[in-house]
Structures are given as C-alpha cells and as structure tokens.
KEDREN-117712 format. One line per field, with one value per residue (C-alpha): x, y, z; residue in three letters. Coordinates in Angstrom, 3 decimals. Layout:
east	c(X,...)
north	c(Y,...)
up	c(Z,...)
residu	c(ALA,...)
***
This chain:
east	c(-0.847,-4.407,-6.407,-8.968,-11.645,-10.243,-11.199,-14.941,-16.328,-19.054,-19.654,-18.748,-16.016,-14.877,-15.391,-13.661,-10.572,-10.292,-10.739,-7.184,-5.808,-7.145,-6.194,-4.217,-1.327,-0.707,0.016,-0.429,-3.688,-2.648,-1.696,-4.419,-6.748,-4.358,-2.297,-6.037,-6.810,-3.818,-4.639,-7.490,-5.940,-2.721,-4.768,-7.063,-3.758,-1.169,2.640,5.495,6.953,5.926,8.527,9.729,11.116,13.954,14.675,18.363,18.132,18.864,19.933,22.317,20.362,22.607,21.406,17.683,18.172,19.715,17.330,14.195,16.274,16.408,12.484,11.360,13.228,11.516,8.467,9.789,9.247,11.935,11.731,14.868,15.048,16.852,18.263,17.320,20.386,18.887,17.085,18.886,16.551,14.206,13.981,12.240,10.625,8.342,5.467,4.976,1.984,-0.348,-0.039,-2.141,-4.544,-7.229,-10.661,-12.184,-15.895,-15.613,-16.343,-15.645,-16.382,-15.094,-15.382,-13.336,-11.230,-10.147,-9.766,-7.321,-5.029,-4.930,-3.313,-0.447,0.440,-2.469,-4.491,-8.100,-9.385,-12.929,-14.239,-13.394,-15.717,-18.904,-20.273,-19.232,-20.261,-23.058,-20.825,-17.445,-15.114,-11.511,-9.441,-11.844,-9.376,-11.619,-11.212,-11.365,-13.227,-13.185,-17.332,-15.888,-19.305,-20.272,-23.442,-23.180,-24.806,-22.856,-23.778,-24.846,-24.045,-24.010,-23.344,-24.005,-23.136,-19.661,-16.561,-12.980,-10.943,-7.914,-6.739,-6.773,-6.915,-7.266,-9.914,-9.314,-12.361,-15.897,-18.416,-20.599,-17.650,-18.059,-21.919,-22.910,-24.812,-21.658,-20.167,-17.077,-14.009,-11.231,-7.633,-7.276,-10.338,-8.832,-4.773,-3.926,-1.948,-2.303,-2.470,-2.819,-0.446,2.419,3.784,4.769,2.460,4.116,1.529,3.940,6.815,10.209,8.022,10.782,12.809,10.774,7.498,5.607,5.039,4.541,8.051,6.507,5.729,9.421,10.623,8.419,10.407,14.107,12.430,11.419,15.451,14.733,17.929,18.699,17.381,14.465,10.977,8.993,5.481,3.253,0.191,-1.875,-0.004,-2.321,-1.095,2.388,4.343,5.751,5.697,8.434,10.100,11.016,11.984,14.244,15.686,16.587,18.121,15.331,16.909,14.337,10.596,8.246,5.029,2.227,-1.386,-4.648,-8.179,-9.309,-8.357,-8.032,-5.159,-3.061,-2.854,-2.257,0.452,1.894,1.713,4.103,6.148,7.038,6.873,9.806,11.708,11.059,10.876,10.813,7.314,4.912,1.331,-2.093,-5.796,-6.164,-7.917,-4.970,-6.612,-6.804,-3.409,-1.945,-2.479,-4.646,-3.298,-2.677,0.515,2.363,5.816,6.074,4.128,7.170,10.084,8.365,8.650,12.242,13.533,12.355,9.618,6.136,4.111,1.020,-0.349,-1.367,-2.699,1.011,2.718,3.214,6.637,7.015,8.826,11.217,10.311,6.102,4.745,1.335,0.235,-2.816,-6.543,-7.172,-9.604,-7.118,-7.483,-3.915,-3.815,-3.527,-5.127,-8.313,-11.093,-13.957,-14.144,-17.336,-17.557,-19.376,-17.643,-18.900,-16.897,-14.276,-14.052,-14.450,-10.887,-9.147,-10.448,-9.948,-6.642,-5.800,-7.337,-4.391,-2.207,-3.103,-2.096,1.315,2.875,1.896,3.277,6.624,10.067,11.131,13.860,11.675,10.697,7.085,6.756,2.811,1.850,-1.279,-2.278,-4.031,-3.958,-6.178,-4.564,-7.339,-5.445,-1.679,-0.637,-3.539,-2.505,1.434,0.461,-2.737,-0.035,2.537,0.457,-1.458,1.708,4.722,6.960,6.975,9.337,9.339,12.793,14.305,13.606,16.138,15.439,13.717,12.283,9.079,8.399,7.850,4.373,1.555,0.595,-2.502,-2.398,-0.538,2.878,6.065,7.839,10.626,8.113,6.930,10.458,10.909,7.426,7.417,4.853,4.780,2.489,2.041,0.154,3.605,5.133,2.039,1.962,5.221,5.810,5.264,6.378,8.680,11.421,13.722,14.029,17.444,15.791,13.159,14.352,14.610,10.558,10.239,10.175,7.332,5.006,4.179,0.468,-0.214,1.470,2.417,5.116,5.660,8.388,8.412,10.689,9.598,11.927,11.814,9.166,6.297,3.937,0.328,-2.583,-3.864)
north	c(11.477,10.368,7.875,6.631,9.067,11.451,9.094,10.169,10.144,11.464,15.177,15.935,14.187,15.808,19.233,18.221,17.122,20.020,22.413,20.985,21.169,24.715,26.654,29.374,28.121,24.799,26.315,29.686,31.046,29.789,26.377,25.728,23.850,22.387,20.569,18.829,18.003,16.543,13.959,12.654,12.289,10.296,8.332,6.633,4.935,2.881,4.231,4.265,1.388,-1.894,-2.119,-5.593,-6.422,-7.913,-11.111,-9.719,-11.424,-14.972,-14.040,-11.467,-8.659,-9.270,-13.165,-12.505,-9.655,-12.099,-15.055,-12.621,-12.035,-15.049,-15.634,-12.568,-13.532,-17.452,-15.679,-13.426,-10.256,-8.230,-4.987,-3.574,-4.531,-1.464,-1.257,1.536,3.100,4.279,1.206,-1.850,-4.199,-3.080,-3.722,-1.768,-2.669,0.228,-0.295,0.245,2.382,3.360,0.885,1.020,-1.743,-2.560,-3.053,-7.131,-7.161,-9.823,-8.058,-9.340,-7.198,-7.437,-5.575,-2.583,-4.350,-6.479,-3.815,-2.320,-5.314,-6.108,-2.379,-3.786,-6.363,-9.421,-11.380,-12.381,-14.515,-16.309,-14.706,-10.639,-11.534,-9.740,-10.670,-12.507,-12.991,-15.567,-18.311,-17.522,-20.764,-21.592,-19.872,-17.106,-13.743,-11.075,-7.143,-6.860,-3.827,-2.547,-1.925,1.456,2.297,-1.492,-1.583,-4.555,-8.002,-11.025,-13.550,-10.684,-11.492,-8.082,-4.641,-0.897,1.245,3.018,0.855,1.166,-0.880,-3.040,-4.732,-7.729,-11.256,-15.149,-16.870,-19.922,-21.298,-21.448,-18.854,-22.004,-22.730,-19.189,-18.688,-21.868,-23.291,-24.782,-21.735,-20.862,-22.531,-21.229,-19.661,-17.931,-17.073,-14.490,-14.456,-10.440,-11.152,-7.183,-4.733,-1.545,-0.910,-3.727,-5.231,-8.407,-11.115,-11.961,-14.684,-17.527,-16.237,-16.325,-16.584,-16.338,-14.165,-10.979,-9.641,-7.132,-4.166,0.032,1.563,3.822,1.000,-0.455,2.719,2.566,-0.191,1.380,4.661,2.744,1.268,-1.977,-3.899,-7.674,-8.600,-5.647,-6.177,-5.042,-4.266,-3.882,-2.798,-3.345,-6.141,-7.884,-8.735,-8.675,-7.000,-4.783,-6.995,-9.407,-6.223,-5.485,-9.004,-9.204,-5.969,-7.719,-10.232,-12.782,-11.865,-10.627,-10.802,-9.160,-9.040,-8.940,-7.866,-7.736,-8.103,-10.489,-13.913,-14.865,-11.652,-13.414,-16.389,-14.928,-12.890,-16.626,-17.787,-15.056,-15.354,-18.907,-18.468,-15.896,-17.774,-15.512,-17.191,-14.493,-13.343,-14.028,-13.088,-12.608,-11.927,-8.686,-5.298,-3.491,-0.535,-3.251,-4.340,-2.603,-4.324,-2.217,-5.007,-3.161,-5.355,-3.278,-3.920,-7.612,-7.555,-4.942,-7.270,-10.021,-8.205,-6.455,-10.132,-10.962,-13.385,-13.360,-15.592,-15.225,-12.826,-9.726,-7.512,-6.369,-4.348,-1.066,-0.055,-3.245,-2.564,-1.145,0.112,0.201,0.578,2.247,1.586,3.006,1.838,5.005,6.061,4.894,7.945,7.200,4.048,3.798,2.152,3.553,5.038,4.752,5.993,4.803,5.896,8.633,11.559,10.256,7.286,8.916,10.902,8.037,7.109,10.048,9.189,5.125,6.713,8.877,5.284,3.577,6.024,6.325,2.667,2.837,5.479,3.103,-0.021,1.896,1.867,5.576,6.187,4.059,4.564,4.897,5.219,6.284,5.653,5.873,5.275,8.389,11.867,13.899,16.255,15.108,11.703,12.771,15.941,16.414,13.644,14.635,17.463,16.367,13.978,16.302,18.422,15.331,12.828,15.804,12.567,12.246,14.341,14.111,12.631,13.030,10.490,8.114,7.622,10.520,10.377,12.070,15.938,17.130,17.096,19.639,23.313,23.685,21.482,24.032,22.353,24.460,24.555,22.445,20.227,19.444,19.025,16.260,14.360,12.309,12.340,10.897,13.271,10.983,14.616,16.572,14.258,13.693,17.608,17.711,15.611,12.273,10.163,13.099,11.538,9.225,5.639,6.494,9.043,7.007,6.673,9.768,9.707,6.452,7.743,10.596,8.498,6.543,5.815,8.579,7.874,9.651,8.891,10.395,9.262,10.174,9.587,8.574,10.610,10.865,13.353,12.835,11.391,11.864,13.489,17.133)
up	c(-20.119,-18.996,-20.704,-18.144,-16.506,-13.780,-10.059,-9.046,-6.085,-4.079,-4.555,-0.851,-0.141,-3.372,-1.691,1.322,-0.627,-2.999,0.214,1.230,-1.900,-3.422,0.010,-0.445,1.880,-0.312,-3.263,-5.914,-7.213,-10.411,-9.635,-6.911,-9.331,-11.819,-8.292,-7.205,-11.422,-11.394,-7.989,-8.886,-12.438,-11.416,-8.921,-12.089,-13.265,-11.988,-10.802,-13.382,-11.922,-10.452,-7.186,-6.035,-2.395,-2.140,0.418,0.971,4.249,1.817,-1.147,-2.127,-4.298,-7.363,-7.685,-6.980,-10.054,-11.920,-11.444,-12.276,-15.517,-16.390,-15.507,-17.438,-20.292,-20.097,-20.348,-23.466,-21.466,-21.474,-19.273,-17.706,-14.295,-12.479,-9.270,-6.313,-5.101,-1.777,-0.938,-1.390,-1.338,-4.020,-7.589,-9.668,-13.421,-15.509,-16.169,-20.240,-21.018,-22.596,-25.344,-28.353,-27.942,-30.805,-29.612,-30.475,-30.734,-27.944,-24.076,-20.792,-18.048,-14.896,-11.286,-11.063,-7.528,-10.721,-13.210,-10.754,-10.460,-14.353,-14.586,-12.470,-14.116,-12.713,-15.386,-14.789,-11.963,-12.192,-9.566,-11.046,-13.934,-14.466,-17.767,-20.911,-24.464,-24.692,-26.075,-24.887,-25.530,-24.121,-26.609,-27.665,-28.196,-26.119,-24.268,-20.990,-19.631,-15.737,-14.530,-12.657,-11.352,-10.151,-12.432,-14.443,-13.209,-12.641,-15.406,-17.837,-21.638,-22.780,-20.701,-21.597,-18.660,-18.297,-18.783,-19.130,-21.349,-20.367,-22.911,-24.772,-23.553,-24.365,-22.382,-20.795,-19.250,-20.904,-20.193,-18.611,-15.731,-14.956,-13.806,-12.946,-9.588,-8.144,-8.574,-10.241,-11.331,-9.594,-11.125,-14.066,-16.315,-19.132,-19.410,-20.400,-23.823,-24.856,-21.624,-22.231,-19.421,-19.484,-16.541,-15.870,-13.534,-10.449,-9.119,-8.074,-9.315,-7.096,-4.006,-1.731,-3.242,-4.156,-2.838,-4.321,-2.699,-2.935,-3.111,0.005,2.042,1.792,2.576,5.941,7.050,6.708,8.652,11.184,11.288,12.900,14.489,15.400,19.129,19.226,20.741,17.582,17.359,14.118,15.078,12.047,10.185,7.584,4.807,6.509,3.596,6.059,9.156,7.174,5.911,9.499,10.057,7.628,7.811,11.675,9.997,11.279,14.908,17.461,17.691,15.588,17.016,14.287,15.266,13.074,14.281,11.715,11.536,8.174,7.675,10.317,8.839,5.636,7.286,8.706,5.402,4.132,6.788,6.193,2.745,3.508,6.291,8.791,12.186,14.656,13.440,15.950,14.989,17.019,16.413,18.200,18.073,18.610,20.820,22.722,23.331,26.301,29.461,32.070,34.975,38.182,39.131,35.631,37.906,38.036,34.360,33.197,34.760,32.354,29.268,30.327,30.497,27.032,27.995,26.201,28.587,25.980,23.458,23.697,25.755,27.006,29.899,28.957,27.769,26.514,22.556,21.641,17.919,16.846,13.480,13.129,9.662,10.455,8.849,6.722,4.055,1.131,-1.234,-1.980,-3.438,-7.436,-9.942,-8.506,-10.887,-8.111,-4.963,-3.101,0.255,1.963,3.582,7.189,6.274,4.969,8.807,10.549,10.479,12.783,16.217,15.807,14.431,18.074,20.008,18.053,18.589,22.531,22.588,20.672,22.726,26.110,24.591,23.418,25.408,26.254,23.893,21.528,18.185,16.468,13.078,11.785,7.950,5.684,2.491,1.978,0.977,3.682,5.922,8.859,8.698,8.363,9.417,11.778,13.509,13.686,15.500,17.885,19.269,19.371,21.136,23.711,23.970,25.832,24.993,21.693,19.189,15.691,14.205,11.047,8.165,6.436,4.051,2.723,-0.734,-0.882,-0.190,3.159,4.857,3.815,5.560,7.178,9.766,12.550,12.323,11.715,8.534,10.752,11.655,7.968,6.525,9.115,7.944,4.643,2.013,-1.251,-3.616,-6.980,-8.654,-8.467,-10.779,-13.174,-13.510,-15.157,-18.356,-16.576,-20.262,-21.749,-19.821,-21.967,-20.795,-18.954,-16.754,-15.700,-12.709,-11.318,-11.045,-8.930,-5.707,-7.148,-9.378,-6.375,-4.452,-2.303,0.709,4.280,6.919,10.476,13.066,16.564,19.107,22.850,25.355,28.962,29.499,31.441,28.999,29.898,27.818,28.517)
residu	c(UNK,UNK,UNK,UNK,UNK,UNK,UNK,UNK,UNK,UNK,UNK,UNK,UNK,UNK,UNK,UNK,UNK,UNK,UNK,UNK,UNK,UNK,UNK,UNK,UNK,UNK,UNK,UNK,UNK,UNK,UNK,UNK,UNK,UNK,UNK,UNK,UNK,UNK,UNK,UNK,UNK,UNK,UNK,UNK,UNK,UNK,UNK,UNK,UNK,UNK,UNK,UNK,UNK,UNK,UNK,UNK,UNK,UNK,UNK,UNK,UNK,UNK,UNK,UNK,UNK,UNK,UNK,UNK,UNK,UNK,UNK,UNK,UNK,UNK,UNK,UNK,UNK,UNK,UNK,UNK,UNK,UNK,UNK,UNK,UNK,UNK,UNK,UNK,UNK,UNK,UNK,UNK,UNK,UNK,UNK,UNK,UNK,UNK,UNK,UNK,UNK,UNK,UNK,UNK,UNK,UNK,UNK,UNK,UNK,UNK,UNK,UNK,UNK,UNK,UNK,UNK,UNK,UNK,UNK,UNK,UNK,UNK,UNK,UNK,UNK,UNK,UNK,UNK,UNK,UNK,UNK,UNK,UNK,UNK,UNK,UNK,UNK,UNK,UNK,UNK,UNK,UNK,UNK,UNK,UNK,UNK,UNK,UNK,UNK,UNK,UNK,UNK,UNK,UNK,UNK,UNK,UNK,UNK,UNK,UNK,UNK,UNK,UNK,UNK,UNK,UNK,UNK,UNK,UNK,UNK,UNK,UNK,UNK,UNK,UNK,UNK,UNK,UNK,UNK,UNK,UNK,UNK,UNK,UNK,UNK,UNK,UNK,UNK,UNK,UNK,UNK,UNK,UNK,UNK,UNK,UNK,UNK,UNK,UNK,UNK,UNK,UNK,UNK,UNK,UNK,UNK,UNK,UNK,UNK,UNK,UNK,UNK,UNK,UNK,UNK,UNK,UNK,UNK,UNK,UNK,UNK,UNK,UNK,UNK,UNK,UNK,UNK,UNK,UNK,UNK,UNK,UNK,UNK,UNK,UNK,UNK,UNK,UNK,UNK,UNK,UNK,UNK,UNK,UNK,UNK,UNK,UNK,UNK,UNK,UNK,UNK,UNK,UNK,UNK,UNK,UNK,UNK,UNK,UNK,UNK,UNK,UNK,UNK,UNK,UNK,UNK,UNK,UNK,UNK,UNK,UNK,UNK,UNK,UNK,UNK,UNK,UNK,UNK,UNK,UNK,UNK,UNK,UNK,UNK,UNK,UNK,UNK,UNK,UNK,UNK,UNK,UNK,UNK,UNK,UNK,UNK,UNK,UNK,UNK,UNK,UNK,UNK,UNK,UNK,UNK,UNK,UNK,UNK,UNK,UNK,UNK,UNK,UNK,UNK,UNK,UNK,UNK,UNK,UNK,UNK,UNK,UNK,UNK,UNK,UNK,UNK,UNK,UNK,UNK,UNK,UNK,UNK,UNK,UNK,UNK,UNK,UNK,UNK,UNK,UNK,UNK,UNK,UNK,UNK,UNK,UNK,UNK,UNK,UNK,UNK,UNK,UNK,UNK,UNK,UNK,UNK,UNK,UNK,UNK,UNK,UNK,UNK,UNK,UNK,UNK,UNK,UNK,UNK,UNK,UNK,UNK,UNK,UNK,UNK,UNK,UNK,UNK,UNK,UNK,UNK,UNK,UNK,UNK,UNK,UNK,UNK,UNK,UNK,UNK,UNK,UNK,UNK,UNK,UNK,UNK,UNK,UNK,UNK,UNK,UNK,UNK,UNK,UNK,UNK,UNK,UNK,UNK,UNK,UNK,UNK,UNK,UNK,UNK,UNK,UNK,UNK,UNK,UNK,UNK,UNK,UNK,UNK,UNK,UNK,UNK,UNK,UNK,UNK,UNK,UNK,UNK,UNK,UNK,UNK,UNK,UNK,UNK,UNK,UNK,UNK,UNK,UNK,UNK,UNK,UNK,UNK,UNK,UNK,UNK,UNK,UNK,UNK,UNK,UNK,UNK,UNK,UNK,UNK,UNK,UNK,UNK,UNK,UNK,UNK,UNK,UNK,UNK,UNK,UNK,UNK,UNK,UNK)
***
C-alpha cells in the first residue's frame, strides 16, 4: 500500500536504474515495469519491521526479550516482540502502518534526513527542524511534515512547497529556542505522539542489550562466520554496527580490527564498542586502500603478524587476517525510508572503481584459505554483481562460497555470472515483497515477510584458495 510519493530522482540516473530493471533477462515483458514501479515505491517507506540486535554475547536472548517487554509495556506500547528462528540474536517488532492520522492546522517542517528517521520509529531533534508556526509554545499539539525536495528555509514560519506528512506531535521547546543566534537547544524538539507509521523510539533504551540495526546487515555478520581467536578485519567500520556484530559473534575473543577514514566515525565506533563490552575491538583512522603494507622486508613483517603481534596500526603485511568484511561505500539506493534521491549519475558511478581499489586491498590483506565477505546498500548491478564477477575474473584466488544464512533471493542476471554463480550471491529485493499484498497478510504471518520487506541490500562471499593470485 503506498501513501508517500514513489522516490524521485534525477531523470538519468532514473534511466540507468530502470535499464537494469526493464531488461529482458530480469524479468517478463509483462512484469518488466510493474518490478522497477514497485522499487522506487517500497523504497519511499520504511520495512515491515524495525529489527533489534541482540547482545547474546551477555545476556541470554530470552532475558533481553523479556526486559524490552517489560520496557515497551512502561511506555504503554505494546507491539509483539517476535523472535527470528534463523538468526538468534535478532528481535524483531512491526512496524504499524499506515495509521489514520488527522491533519492539526499547526505545521512543523523538518529536513527529509529527519523525515526518514521519524518513519522508524525517532521523534524530532532541534536540529531536523525547518520551520515552525510563528508562536509555537511548549505543549502546542502540531504535524510534522518531511521537506522531501530540501526547499524550505530554516527559521521559515510558514512553507508551501511539496511536503509529506508524518504525523502528529507535542512540542517541547519554544519556536524562539529553535532559531536563535546561539543556535539551537539541543535534544528533543517535537515528541511523535501520532505516527503515521508506529514504531517504538529506541534512543537510550537497553543500550547494552539491543542495537538497532537492518535485518541484512546482521545477517552479514553470521555469513562472514567469525570464530574466537581470528585476526578480523572490517574495512569500512563506521558506525560499528557490524564491527561489534563480529565481535560478539567471537565471543569478545580475538581482534577485530576496525578501519574508517574519518575520525569522528571511529570514535563513535569506540563508543559502541564500550557501550557493548567489546574489548577486542581495536579501531584506526585509515583510508583503507591504504592499508596493506608495500614494505619490501613482507617476511620478517609476515612472521609479526603470524605470531599475533600488532606492533602499530595499519598499514599491515599482507596475508595478515584471517576473515575481512568489505562493506563497501556505495551509492545507497537501497536504503528505506528514502523519498529523495539527490545525486547525479556521475556520482552515482563513482563508486565501482574506489570499490575494485578496496577490493584490490582486501584480497592482499586476507590469509589464503581466508574469508571475504563484500556488502552494499544498494540496488545497481555496476556495484554488486559487476563486482562478483570483475574479481572473479582479476583475483584467480578467490571462489565464491555458499551463504549461511541465506534469506534473500539470489543475485541478478546481466552481469555475466552463471546461474550457479548467482544462487551462491545474496540479495535482499524489498520490491518482490511490496508487489504481492505487502498488508493482506494476517498478523500471524507477518513473519514470513521479514527477511523480504527489507532495505535493498547485496551480499557476496569469496573464498581465498591457494592459487596464484595476481591481476590479469
């Protein structure tokens, strides 16, 4: 069922998305435009469910279920909070919607990176908000709108352009601690009494017990099977979500090296890892292409990392992990809420060759008989199945390996791979469910769409064997 606009963007990098969706490979003449309709439908508005990871590495599953219970019920929300039989560290809560909402004659407008976040389940910061009603008070009952085209002016009383509506909220700061020359008030600025898609607000909630994140994104960790003692490396960690997935999935036994180029993500990715308990997380400010070392003396600098010992950061030996995530920077045409899509179709490009320079570097840092696991967040076949087989075809080492788990379909034609090739690759495609009767589905049944009504997500994992592994 859509209520919000289909997600526009740019007329050419509309064209070069259709192009892999309509071709005649992917699916039927009669399907061909309903299957790209439905995308950039399902990609306006948010999953069916809002997933939760699990910290099974200190609490058993059943108490942290319990204990967010008990919270939801404080807060006199009461969703069912289900289990997710093939992932055992996930809990999983729908997300009720679309509600009828009535309109107030009182608008707030705020920027559509906000809009996004109230549709899973986040009220109103200060700094989301766009405009306000002259004399907005603490208390005043108002409707939140998203700006989806980023035309409204900060401080404006009054706005005309297009808008989406939210919902309903209560406002708890006056319009004059929002636009004023010390700038604004910090924390929460309209608390989302009415959503118009219900799901409850995580923000300090069980902190280290569950973690939001995409129910793809967990499942990246389990593929890439980490075990206590490994050398890990995650190549592009920030936020950490994932990097403290892998460390607890080791049981906080190891090292999990965490990399990001910008500063402020690694400590945000310490931060969590604290937050989480998670010792063994070591994390570095480094462009990650960079990371390999290029020192001639690679024996004595191989003997160091085969004895466990990390002298400094990166760059490192070659051959130094023994598992790598690649959770590649990608265009991010998968990610959900998301009603505007900005960028140009030279930006939108730009992300396959700093893709192959990451890549380059991932299969030198891995062990042979290593594992790399790639992932993105979006839906182009230059980014995901491309890829697969470019480094099929440049890195003789690497084979693809099957998937467990494997919840999404298998990877798209069109990129030269064989129909064994694609069953082994995972993608999650959010428009197969939304085709079908995405609310017809009684509450029981819900389930059975979780691992469908997803972001748009895409998982490949390779397997370093002993062949001579040097590009063409």
């Amino acid at each position: 069922m859509s209520v919000f606009p289909q997600l526009s963007m740019k007329p050419e990098v509309r064209e070069h998305l259709s192009n892999v969706y309509t071709r005649k490979e992917m699916v039927s003449e009669h399907d061909k435009d309903e299957v790209f309709e439905a995308l950039l439908s399902c990609l306006s508005h948010p999953p069916l469910f809002t997933c939760l990871r699990a910290s099974t590495h200190l609490h058993p599953l059943q108490e942290i279920q319990h204990r967010l219970e008990q919270h939801l019920a404080q807060q006199k929300i009461a969703p069912a909070v289900y289990n997710y039989p093939q992932l055992p560290d996930v809990l999983l809560l729908p997300v009720h919607g679309p509600r009828h909402v009535e309109l107030l004659t009182s608008e707030v407008i705020v920027g559509a990176q906000c809009g996004n976040a109230v549709l899973r389940g986040a009220h109103v910061f200060t700094p989301g908000i766009l405009s306000t009603p002259k004399y907005m008070k603490v208390g005043d009952m108002v409707s939140v709108f998203s700006d989806v085209e980023g035309k409204c002016t900060r401080g404006a009383k009054e706005f005309k352009g297009k808008k989406v509506f939210l919902g309903n909220g209560i406002s708890e700061v006056d319009r004059s601690e929002l636009f004023c020359s010390d700038g604004p008030v910090k924390g929460v600025a309209i608390r989302m009494t009415e959503p118009l898609y219900q799901s409850p607000s995580f923000d300090g909630v069980l902190t280290d017990e569950v973690f939001l994140q995409n129910l793809p994104s967990v499942v990246v960790g389990h593929v890439l099977g980490p075990r206590p003692g490994e050398r890990i490396l995650d190549m592009c960690a920030a936020p950490g979500g994932k990097t403290t997935h892998i460390a607890s999935l080791m049981g906080n036994q190891g090292t999990v090296v965490a990399l990001d180029k910008i500063r402020s993500k690694m400590e945000k990715i310490i931060q969590n890892a604290k937050m989480l308990k998670l010792d063994c997380i070591k994390a570095y400010c480094c462009n990650s292409i960079n990371a390999v070392s290029s020192d001639p003396a690679q024996e004595y600098n191989l003997l160091i990392a085969t004895l466990c010992i990390f002298v400094d950061g990166p760059p490192y030996p070659e051959e130094s992990f023994d598992r790598i995530l690649l959770d590649a920077p990608c265009s991010g045409l998968g990610q959900r809420p998301n009603m505007t899509y900005s960028w140009s179709l030279k930006e939108v490009c730009s992300y396959q060759p700093l893709q192959r320079k990451l890549l380059t570097t991932a299969v030198r840092l891995l062990k042979r008989g290593g594992v790399l696991v790639y992932s993105t967040c979006t839906v182009t076949l230059a980014e995901n199945e491309e890829q697969v087989s470019w480094a099929l075809k440049t890195f003789p080492c690497l084979t693809l390996e099957p998937q467990v788990p494997h919840l999404g379909s298998e990877g798209m034609q069109g990129a030269g791979l064989s129909c064994d090739q694609r069953r082994l690759l995972q993608r999650f495609r959010p428009e197969l469910a939304w085709r079908g009767a995405r609310f017809a589905h009684p509450p029981e049944s819900l389930l059975q769409n979780a691992n469908t009504d997803t972001i748009g997500f895409f998982i490949a994992k390779f397997i370093k064997n002993g062949k001579k592994c040097t590009q063409d």
